[in-house]
Each structure stands twice: as C-alpha cells, then as structure tokens.
N, C-alpha and C positions, 0 to 999 in steps of 0.2 A: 504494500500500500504506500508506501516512501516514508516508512516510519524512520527509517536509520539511514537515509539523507547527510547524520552529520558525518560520516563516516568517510565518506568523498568516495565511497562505491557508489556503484547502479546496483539496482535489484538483483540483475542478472548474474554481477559479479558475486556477490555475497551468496547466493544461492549455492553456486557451483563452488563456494569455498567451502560451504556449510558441509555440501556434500563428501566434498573431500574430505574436509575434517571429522566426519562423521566415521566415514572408512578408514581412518587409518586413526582412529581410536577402539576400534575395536577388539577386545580382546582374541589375539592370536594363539594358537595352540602350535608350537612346532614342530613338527614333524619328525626331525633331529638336531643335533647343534649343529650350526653353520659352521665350517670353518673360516667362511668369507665375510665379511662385512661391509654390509651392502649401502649404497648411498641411495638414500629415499631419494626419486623419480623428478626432477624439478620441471613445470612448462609454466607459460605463460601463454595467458586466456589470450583470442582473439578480443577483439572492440566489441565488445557486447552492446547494445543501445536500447534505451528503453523508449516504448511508445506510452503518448501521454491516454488513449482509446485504453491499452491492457491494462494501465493504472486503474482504468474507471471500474473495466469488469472485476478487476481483483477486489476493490473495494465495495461492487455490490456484492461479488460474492460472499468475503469475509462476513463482513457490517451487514448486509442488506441495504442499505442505499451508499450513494456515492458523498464522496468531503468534497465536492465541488457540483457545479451547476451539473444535472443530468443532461442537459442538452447538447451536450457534446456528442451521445451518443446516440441522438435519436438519427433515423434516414430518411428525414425530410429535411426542407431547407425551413427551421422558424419565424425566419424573414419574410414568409409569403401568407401570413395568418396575421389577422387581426390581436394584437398585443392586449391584456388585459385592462391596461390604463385607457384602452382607447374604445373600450365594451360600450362603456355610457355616452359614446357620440353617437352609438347605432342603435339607440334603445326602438322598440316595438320591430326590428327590421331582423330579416334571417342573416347571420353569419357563422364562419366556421373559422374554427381556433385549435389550434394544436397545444395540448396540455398533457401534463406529467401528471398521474394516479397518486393521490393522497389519504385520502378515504372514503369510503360512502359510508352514509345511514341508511336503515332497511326500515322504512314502516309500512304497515298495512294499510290499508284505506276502509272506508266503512263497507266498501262492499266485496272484502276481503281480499282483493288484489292486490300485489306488491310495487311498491312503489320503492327508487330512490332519492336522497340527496346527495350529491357527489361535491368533493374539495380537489382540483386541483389545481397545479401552478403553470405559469406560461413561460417562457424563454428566459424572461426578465425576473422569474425570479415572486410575481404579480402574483397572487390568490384570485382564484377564476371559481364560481360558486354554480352547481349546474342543477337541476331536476329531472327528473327523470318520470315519466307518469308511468301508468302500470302499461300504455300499450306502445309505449319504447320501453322500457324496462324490460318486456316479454320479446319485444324485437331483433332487443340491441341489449344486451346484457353485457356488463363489466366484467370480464375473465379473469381479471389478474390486473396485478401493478403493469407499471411502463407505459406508454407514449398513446395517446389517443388525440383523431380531429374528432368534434363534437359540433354539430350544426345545429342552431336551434336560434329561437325567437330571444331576441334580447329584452327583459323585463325589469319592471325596478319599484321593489317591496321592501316599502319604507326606508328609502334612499341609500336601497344595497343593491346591486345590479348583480344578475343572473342572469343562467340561460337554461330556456325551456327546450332540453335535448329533444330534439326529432330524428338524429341518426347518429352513430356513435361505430367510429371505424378503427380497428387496433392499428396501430404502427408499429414497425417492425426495429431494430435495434440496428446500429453499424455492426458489422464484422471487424471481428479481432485482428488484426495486424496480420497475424502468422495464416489469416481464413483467407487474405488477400493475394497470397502467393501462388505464383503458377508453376 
C-alpha cells in the first residue's frame, strides 16, 4: 500500500527482499558437513517500478477502499458527467452522473415493495444523494460497491438536491498494469 515509502525502496523491491530473506532464514538441516565454505549467492534486482493503478487495487484489496480519490480507477472518463456541485442548476430536468457506491438504505413502502436510498460521491470528491423507487429498484438493483452512471430526475426536498434514479448502469474498473501487457 506504500506504507514503508520511508525506506527509499518500491514495493517491489522490499517484497522480493522479504522473500529472500525469508528463505535463507530458514532453518537448514544438513545433509553432511561441508568441507567447503560457501559464499551466499549475491544479485542485484532489475529496476522494479511501481504503478500508481496497482497501488489503488492493493489498497482496496487490503483496506476495502482506497487512501486516495477512487476515481482513478474507474473506465470512464468523469469529465463527461454532470459534477455534483452542479446537480442544482439542473433541478426538475433528466441527467446522468457517474458516482462511486457509498451506501444504500433499504425500506419498505406501505404497499410492501422495496425501495432505496442511495449515498454516493462524484469525481470531486461531492456527496451525490439518489432514490431509488421500488420499480427501479426491481429494474436496476445495486450489486455491489464500485462505479455506477445513475440517470434520473433532479429534485430538491427541502433545499437538499437528489436524484430520482430511473436507470442505474455498473461500470467497470481499469485493468491492473500487469492485465495490460501483451
């Protein structure tokens, strides 16, 4: 995750040290006594280089979410979507926003349907507030965390701006450095 940064290694170096270090601490059983005395193995690593994309997945791996902006690794551009500061110049009008999964609320409705509320964030970083009625809800269901466009009516209940989801599409993640190699 570049927790040991002070060190003046990359990740990659420390690893492949770790690992060596590892193996040649291991307790040896020998076979019979040497009569030679051997000089342990000396190399030096190629240029290892770290990608700042494998940082992000190691970090959601570890942690579950990432130490820096997730939009790094979303594969869209979030340049081309409506920014959350700019939700309440479009109020009553359809638009579509590209938003990061923070949490939903699940409630019923009276006529026993499920409905939600959803929280997420947009590029910037902005809290983006959504609804969900029960027949998007049954449509377009929230799978999982990570990257969603969400299109819907822009609303504003008692001077907090929302959007009333009508279609809710997953997005998909960048490929890891090492996925990009041919």
């Amino acid at each position: 995750m570049g927790a040991f940064r002070f060190t003046g290694k990359t990740k990659k170096q420390l690893l492949w040290e770790a690992n060596f270090l590892q193996k040649k601490n291991k307790a040896h059983i020998p076979v019979s006594d040497s009569l030679f005395e051997e000089k342990p193995v000396e190399f030096t690593l190629p240029k290892l280089t770290d990608n700042a994309i494998d940082d992000l997945y190691d970090q959601k791996e570890i942690l579950g979410f990432t130490l820096t902006n997730p939009f790094a690794m979303v594969d869209e551009e979030p340049a081309g979507y409506i920014p959350a500061r700019e939700i309440g110049s479009h109020l009553h009008k359809i638009v579509t926003v590209l938003v990061y999964y923070i949490a939903t609320k699940h409630v019923q409705t009276k006529n026993n349907d499920l409905m939600f509320f959803g929280t997420f964030i947009d590029h910037n970083l902005d809290w983006v507030d959504t609804v969900h009625f029960p027949d998007t809800a049954r449509a377009y269901p929230l799978h999982s965390g990570g990257f969603y466009k969400i299109t819907g009516r822009v609303v504003d209940d008692f001077g907090v701006y929302s959007i009333e989801a009508r279609k809710t599409e997953k997005v998909g993640f960048k490929k890891r450095s090492y996925d990009t190699i041919k």
